[in-house]
C-alpha positions in Angstrom: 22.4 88.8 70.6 18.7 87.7 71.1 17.8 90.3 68.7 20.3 88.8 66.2 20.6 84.8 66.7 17.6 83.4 69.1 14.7 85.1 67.4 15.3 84.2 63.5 16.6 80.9 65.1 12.7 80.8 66.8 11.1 81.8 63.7 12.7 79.2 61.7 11.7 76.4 63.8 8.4 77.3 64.1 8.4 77.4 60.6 9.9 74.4 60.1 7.9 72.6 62.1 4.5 73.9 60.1 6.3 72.1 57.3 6.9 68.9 58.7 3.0 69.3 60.0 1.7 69.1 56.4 1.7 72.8 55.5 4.4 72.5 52.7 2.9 75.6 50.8 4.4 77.6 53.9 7.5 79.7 52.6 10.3 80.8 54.6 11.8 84.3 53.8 15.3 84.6 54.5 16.0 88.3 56.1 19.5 88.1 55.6 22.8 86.8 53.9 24.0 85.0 57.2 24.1 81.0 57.9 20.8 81.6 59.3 19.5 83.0 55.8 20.8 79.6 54.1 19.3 77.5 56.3 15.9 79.4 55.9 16.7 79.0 52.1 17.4 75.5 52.2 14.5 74.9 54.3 12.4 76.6 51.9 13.6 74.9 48.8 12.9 71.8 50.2 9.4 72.3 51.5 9.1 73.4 47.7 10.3 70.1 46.2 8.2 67.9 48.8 5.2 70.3 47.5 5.3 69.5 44.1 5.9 65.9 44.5 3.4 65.4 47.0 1.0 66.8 44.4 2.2 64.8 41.9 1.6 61.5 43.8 -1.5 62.6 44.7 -2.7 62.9 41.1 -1.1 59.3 40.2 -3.0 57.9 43.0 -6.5 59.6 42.2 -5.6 58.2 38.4 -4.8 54.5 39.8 -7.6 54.8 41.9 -9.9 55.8 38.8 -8.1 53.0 36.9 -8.7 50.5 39.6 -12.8 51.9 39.4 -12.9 51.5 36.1 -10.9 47.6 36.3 -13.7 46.6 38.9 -16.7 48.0 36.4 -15.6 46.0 33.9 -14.8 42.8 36.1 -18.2 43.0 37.8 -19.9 43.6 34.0 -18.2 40.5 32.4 -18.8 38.4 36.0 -22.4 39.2 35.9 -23.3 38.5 32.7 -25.2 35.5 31.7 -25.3 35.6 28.0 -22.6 36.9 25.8 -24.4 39.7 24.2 -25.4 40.6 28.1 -21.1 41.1 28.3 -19.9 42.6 25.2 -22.7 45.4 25.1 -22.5 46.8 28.9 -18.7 46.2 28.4 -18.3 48.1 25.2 -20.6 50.8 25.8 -19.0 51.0 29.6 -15.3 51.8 28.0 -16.8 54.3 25.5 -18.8 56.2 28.4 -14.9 56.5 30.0 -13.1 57.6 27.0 -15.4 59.4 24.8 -12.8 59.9 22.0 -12.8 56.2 21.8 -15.0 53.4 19.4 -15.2 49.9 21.2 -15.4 47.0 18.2 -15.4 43.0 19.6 -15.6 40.9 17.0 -15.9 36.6 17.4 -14.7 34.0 15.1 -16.7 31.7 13.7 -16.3 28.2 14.6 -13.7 27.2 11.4 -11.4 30.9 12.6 -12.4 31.8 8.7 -14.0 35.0 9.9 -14.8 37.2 11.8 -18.4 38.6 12.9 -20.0 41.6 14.9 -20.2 41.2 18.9 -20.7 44.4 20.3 -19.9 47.9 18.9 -22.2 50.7 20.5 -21.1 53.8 18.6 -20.1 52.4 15.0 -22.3 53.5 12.3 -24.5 51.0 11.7 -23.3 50.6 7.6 -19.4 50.2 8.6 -20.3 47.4 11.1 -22.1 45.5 8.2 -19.1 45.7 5.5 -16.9 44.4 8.3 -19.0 41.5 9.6 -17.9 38.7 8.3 -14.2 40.1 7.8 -11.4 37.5 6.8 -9.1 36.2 9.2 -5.6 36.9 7.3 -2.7 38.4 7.2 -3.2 42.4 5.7 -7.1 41.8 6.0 -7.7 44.9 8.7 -6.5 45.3 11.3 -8.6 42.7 13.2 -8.3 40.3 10.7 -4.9 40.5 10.8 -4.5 40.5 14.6 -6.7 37.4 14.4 -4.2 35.5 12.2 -1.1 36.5 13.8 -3.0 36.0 17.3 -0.9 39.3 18.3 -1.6 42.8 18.5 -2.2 44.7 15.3 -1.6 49.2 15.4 -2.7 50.9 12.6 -2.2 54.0 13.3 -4.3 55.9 10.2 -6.5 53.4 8.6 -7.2 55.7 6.1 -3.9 55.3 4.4 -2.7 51.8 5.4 -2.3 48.9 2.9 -4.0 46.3 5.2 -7.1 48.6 5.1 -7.6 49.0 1.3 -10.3 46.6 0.9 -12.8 48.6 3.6 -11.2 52.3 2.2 -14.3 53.0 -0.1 -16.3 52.5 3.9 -14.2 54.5 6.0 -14.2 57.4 3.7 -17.4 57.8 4.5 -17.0 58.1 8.4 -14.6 59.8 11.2 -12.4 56.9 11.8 -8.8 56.9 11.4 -7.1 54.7 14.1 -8.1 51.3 15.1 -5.7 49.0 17.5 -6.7 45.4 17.3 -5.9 42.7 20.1 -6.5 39.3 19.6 -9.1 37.3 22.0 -7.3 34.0 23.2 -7.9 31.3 25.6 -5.7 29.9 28.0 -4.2 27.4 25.6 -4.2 30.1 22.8 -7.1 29.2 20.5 -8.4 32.3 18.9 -11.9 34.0 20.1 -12.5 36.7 18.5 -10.9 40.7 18.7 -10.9 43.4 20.7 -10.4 46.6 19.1 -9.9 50.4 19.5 -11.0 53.1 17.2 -9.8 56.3 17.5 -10.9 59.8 15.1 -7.4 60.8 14.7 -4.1 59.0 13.7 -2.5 57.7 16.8 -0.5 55.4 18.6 -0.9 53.8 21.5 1.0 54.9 25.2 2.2 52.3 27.3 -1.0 52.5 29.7 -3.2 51.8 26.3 -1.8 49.2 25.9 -2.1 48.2 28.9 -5.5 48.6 29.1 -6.4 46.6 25.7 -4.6 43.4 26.8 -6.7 44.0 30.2 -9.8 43.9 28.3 -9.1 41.7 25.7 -8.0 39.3 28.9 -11.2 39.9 30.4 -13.4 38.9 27.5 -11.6 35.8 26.8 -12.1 34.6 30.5 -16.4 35.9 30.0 -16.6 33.8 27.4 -15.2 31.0 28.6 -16.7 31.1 32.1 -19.6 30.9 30.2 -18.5 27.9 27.8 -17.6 26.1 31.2 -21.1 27.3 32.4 -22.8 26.1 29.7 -21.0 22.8 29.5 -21.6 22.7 33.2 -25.7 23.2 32.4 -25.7 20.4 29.5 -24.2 18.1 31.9 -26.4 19.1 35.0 -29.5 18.9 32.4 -28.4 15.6 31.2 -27.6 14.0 34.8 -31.1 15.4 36.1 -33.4 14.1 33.3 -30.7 10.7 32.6 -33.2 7.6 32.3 -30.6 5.7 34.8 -29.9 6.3 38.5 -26.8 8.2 39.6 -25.5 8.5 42.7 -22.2 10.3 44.2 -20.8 10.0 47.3 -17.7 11.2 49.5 -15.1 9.2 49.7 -16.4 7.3 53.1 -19.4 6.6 51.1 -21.4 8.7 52.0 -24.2 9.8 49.5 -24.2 13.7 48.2 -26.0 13.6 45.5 -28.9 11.8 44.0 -30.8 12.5 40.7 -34.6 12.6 40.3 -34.6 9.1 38.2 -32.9 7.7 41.4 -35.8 9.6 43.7 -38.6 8.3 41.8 -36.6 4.4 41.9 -36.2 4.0 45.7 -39.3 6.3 46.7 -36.7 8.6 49.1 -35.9 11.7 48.6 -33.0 13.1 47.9 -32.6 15.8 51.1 -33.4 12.2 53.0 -30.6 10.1 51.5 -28.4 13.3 52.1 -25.6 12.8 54.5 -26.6 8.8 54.7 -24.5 5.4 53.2 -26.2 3.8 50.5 -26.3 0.5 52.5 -29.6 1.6 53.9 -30.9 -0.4 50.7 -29.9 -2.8 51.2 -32.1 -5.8 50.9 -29.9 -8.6 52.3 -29.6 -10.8 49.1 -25.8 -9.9 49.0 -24.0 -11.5 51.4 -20.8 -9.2 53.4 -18.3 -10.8 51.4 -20.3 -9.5 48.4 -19.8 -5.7 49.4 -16.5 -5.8 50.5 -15.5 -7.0 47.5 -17.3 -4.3 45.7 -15.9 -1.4 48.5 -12.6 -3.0 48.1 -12.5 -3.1 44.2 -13.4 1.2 43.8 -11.3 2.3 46.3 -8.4 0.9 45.0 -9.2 2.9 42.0 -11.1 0.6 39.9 -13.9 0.4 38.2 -16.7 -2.0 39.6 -19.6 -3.4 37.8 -22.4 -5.9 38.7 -25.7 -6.3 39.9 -27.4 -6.3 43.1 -31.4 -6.2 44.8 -32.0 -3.6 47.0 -35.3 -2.3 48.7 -37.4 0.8 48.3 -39.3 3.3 50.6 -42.0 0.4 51.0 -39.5 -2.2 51.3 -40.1 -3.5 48.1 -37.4 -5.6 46.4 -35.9 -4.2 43.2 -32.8 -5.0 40.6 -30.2 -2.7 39.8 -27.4 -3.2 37.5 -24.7 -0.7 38.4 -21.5 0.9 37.6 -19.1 2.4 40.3 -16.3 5.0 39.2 -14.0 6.3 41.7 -13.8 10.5 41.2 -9.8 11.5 41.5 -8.3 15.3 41.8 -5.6 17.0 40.1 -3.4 15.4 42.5 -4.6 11.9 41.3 -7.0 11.3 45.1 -9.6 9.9 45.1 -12.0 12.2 46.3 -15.7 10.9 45.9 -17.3 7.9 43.6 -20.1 8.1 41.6 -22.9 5.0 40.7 -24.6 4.6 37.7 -27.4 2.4 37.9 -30.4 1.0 35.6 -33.0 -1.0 36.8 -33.5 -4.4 35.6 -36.3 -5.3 38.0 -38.5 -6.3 35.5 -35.4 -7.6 32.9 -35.0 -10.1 36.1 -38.6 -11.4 35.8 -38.7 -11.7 31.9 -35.3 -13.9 32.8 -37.0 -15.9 35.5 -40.1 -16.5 33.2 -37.5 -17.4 30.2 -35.6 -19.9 32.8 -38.8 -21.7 33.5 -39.8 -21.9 30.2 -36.8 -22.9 28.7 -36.5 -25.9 31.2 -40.4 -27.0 30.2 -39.3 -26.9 26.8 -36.3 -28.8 27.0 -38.3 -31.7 28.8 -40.7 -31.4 25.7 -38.4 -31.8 23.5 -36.1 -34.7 25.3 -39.9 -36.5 25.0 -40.2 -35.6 21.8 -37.0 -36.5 20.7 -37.4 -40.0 22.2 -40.4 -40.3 20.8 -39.5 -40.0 17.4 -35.8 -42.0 17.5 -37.7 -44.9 15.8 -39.3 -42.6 13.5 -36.5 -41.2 12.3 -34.4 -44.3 11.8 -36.9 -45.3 9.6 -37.4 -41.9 7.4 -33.9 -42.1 6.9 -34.0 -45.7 5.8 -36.7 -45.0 3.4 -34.2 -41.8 2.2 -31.4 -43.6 1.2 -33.5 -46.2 -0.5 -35.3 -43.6 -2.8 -31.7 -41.6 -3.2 -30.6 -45.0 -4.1 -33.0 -45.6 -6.5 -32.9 -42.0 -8.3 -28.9 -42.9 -8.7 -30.0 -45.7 -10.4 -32.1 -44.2 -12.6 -29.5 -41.6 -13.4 -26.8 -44.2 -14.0 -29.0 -46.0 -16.2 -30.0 -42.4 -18.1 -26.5 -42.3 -18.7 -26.1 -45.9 -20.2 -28.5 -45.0 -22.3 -26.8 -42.3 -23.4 -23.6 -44.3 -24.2 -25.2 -47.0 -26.0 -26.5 -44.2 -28.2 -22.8 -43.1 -28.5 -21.6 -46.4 -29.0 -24.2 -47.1 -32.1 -23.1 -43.6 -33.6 -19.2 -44.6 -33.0 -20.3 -47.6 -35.0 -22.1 -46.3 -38.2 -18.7 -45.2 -39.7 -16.5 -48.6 -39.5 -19.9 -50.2 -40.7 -20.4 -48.5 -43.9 -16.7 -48.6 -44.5 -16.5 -52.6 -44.1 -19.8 -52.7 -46.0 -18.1 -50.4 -48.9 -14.7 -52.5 -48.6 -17.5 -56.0 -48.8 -18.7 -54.3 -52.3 -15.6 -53.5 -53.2 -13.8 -57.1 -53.4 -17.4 -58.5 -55.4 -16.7 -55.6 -57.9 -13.1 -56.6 -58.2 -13.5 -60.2 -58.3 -16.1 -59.2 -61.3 -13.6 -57.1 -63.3 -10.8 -60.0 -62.4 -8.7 -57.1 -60.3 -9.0 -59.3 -57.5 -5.5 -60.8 -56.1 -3.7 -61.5 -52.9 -2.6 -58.3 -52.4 -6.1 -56.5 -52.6 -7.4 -59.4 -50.6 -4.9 -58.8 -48.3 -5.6 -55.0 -47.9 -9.2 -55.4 -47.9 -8.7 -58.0 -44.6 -6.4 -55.1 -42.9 -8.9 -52.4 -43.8 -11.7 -54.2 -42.4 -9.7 -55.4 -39.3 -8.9 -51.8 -38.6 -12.7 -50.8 -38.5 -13.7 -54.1 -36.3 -10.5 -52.7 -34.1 -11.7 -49.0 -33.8 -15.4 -50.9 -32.6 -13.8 -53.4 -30.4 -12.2 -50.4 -28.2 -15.5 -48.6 -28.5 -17.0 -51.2 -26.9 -13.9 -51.4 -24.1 -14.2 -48.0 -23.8 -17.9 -48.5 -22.5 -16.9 -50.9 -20.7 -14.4 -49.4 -18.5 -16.7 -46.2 -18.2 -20.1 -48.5 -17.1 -18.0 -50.7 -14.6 -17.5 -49.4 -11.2 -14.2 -49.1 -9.9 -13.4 -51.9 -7.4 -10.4 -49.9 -5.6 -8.5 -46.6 -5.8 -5.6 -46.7 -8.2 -3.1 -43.7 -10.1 -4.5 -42.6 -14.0 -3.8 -40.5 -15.9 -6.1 -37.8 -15.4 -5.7 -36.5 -19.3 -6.1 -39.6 -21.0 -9.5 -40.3 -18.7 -10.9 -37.0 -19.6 -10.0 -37.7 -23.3 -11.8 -41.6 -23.3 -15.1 -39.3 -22.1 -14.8 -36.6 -25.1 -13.9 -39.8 -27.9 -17.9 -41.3 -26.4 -19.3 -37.7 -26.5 -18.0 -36.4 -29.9 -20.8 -37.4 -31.9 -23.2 -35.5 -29.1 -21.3 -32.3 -29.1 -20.0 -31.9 -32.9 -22.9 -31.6 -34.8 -24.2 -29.1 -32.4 -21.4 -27.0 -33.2 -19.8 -27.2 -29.7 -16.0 -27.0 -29.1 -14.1 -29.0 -26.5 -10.4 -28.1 -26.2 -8.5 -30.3 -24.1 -5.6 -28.9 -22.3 -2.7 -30.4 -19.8 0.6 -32.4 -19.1 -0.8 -36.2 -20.3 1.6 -37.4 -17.4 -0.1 -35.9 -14.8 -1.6 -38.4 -12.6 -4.4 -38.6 -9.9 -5.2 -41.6 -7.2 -8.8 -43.0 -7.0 -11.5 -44.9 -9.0 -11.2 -43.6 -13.0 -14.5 -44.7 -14.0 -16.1 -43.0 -10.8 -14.0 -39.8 -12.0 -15.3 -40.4 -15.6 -19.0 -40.6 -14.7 -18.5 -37.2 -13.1 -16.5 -35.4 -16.1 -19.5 -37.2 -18.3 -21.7 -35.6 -16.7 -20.7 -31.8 -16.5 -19.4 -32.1 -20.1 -23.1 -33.1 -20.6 -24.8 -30.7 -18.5 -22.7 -28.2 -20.5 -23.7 -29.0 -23.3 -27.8 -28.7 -22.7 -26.9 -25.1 -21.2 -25.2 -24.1 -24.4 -28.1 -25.8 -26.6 -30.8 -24.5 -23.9 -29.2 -20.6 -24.4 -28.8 -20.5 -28.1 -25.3 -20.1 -28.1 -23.8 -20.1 -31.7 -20.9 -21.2 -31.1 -20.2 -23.3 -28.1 -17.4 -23.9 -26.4 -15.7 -26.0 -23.5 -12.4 -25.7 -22.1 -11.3 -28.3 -20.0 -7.4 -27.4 -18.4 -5.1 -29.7 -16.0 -2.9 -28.7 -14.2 -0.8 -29.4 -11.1 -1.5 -27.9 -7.9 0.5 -29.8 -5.1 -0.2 -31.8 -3.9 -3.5 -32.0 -6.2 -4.3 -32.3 -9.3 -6.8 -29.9 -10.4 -9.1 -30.1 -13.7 -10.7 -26.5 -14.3 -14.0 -27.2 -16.9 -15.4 -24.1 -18.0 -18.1 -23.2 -20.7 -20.0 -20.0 -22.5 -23.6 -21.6 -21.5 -24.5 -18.4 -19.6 -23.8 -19.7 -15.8 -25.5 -21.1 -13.0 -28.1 -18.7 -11.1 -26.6 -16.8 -8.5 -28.9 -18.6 -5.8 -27.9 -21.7 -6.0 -24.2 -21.0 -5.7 -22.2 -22.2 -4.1 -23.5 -25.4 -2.4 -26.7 -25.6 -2.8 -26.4 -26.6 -6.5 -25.0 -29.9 -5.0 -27.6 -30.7 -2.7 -29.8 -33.6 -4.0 -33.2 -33.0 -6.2 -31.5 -29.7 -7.0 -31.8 -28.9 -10.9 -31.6 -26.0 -12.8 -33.3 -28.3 -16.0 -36.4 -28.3 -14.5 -38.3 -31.3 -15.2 -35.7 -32.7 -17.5 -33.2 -32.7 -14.7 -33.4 -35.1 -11.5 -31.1 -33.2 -9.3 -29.0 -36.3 -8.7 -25.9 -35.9 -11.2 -24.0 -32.9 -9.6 -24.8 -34.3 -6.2 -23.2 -37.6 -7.1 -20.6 -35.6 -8.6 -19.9 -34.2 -5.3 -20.3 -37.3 -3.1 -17.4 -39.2 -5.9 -15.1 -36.5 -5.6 -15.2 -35.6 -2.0 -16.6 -38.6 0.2 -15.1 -41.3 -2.4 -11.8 -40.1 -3.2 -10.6 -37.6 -1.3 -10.7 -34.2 -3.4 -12.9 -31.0 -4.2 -15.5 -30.3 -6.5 -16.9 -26.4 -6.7 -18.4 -24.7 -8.8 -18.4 -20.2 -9.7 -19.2 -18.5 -12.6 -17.3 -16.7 -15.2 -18.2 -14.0 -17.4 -19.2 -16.5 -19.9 -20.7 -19.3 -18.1 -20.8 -22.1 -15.7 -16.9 -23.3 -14.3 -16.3 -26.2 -12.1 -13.2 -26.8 -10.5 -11.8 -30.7 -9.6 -8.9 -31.1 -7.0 -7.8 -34.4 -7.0 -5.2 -36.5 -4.6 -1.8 -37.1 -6.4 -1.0 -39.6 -3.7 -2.8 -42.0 -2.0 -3.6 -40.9 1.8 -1.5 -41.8 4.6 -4.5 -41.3 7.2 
């Protein structure tokens, strides 16, 4: 029985418990066919299976263990790195030391994403990387340039022979390449990088772990290169805060100061590992009263912006101006977590202030004497003015009657040598005995006529020469056209044009003889531009036309125009001519001061392409104010 049952039963559990100790290469021989011989079999088998998986998880963990090396090479090579070329090169030569069947390719976009250029490939031939830098980002272009416009992973699995590759196929003819696996190089928000590809000497795809491993790379780039973006940003901004020509200050949220930038060391005479730590009230110079600051404290940490100015005291307790801004600083969760001061002196803006106070204050008292001083003087300069305009409006007014007595005599030579024709007539008649009642008759209505057409010359003088005593409605037409019957013999023969346009019942309220003057006189200035210029053929184009609730007279002629710099008022200040010394600057003047001051309206004047136009807005009505 113990020969039979207790010693195989011993054996086996000794056995058994070698296996459970580790030792699962230990075998169990079964001696016999019995229940004792299955359970050794059983035991065996099993100490078999736990063998071979034991060994298999060893292997996967020595492979994730070399995997998790390798992962912490390459983190520590793209941490470490200060420059980009100082990344991609360790980092591309690094993978291609691990997997020598492998060429690494990274490859940036420019900053429009048209192409792509060269950022690290150790082991390409130097050739292929040039007839690829520079590769078009676009669908079919390679499989980088493709990956880059899809921003998704490209597998080509033989380069040689695929479509996307036929524009490089003359290049990789001439090397060992035949696979290249492209993944794209994104940022956080998805804006392209560059690429990250694979090449590989055979046609291949990629297993489930490479492609694993390219989006862990690719992932890893994409964060190098924008840690150092941030780190560069964060260097402009540190360069620009330490050499800023203004003061900056930034403190906790109690107010307390952590930071201070050399401009605000070389201000208050501290330094900054002595300002460290402290408020900024110990600068305070005591101009400010508490009010003044609570205000200020109150105003930022409410989370608003504060600006003013203030005087605080240096190192050697010297007074100085600041003007400042104060920003509260807030986190992602909207806190406000420190402020921050920017501040410019103004110490010496202050004094230049002071000084221009002072001054201004003397020179206001000089000129409050000085202006006292010459009230007299001025009443009588301006006394002595209006005289001497006065008298120059005379003079004009009697140029013009001058003018329109010479208008007059020419009106007259025609009915003269007709009655003086008529006169020989009837003494040749009487002579030949034709003389009757009836040619008596029509020799009295023939000469009547003529003495007529003289007698309203004469009115027609009349009424232009005598000033208007009050306002009253014309008819604006029938005014102009009383002017152009006195100025006919004046503008005819010099081949000059006057056409006369408008509604004859149009009407205007004020002084008709004021408004004729004026017409008179740009008709006549018209006309000495026109002969002054050479024109051929003049011409003057006078329109009226209603404009409620104006009436508005457009002259215009082809005399060339008025120069540019005396438009638009100055042509109507007085003494200003553009005749020279023909001209006394008074007419236009006048013109204005009729128009405007006497009855209400507008005169301007612009050019045209052909000359000089003036524009007249009369009142239709007669003002209620």
């Amino acid at each position: 029985m113990n020969a039979i049952i207790l010693k195989p039963i011993r054996q086996l559990s000794s056995q058994a418990l070698k296996i459970a100790a580790g030792d699962f290469d230990r075998r169990i021989a079964p001696k016999s066919a019995d229940e004792i011989g299955g359970l050794a079999m059983a035991l065996d088998t099993m100490a078999c299976n736990v063998s071979t998986k034991t060994r298999t998880l060893t292997s996967l963990m020595a492979k994730h263990i070399d995997d998790l090396h390798r992962h912490g090479v390459i983190l520590e090579l793209v941490s470490q790195g200060d420059t980009l070329a100082g990344i991609l090169d360790p980092l591309a030569s690094y993978i291609e030391q691990e997997f020598p069947d492998i060429s690494c390719a990274i490859m940036l976009a420019d900053s429009k994403k048209k192409r792509l250029f060269h950022g690290a490939a150790p082991s390409l031939l130097p050739f292929y990387c040039a007839a690829i830098d520079g590769m078009l980002i676009a669908d079919k272009s390679g499989s980088c340039g493709t990956a880059a416009w899809r921003k998704e992973r490209v597998v080509v699995e033989d380069i040689v022979s695929h479509p996307y590759w036929e524009a490089y196929h003359a290049h990789i003819i001439k090397t060992s390449l035949r696979a290249c696996w492209a993944e794209p190089i994104l940022d956080r928000h998805g804006d392209l990088f560059g690429v990250f590809a694979l090449y590989y000497r055979e046609p291949k795809g990629p297993s489930p772990q490479e492609i694993a491993f390219i989006e862990t790379c690719a992932r890893l780039v994409a964060l190098s290169i924008e840690r150092l973006n941030y780190e560069e940003k964060m260097r402009t901004l540190s360069r620009a805060v330490e050499q800023s020509p203004v003061s900056i200050v930034i403190t906790d949220a109690l107010g307390n100061i952590e930071y201070v930038n050399p401009r605000f060391e070389k201000i208050t005479g501290i330094s900054a590992a002595s300002l460290v730590g402290k408020n900024p009230r110990v600068l305070k110079s005591g101009r400010q009263s508490a009010e003044f600051y609570q205000d200020l404290w109150k105003t930022i940490s409410s989370g608003q912006e504060w600006s003013g100015e203030f005087e605080n005291i240096n190192s050697l307790g010297q007074p100085y101006w600041e003007q400042a801004v104060i920003s509260p600083i807030r986190d992602e969760q909207g806190r406000i977590t420190h402020y921050v001061g920017v501040k410019e002196d103004i110490t010496e803006r202050k004094a230049h202030e002071a000084m221009l106070l002072e001054f201004n204050q003397r020179l206001q008292e000089q000129v409050e004497l000085e202006v006292c001083n010459r009230m007299e003087n001025e009443k009588r300069f301006q006394q002595e003015r209006e005289l001497q305009q006065a008298l120059l409006i005379q003079q004009t007014k009697l140029a013009e009657l001058g003018g329109m007595i010479g208008a007059i005599v020419h009106q007259w030579k025609q009915p003269l040598n007709i009655i003086s024709l008529l006169t020989q007539t009837l003494q040749n008649d009487f002579e030949d005995k034709l003389f009757d009642a009836s040619t008596l008759e029509t020799h009295i209505e023939e000469v009547m006529n003529q003495i007529r057409f003289m007698s309203e010359t004469v009115d027609n003088f009349r009424d232009f020469y005598k000033p208007s005593q009050q306002k009253k409605y014309f008819a604006v037409v029938e005014a102009i056209q009383g002017v152009l019957d006195l100025l006919s013999h004046q503008l005819t023969p010099c081949n000059i044009d006057v056409v006369l346009t408008g509604n004859k019942s149009l009407v205007a309220f004020g002084f008709p003889s004021d408004f004729k003057q004026v017409i008179f006189n740009l008709i006549n200035n018209s006309h000495d531009a026109i002969i002054e210029r050479g024109v051929e053929t003049g011409k003057i184009t006078i329109t009226v036309e209603p404009t409620d609730p104006f009436v508005t007279i457009i002259l215009c002629d082809n005399g060339g125009g008025i120069p540019e710099s005396l438009l638009p008022d100055k042509l109507f200040e007085p003494f200003s001519t553009t005749k020279g010394e023909k001209g006394t600057g008074i007419g236009l003047s006048l013109g204005r001061t009729i128009i405007e001051e006497k009855m209400g309206g507008r005169l301007q004047a612009r050019n045209s392409e052909a000359g000089a136009c003036f524009t007249i807005a009369l009142p239709t009505e007669e003002s209620k104010t």
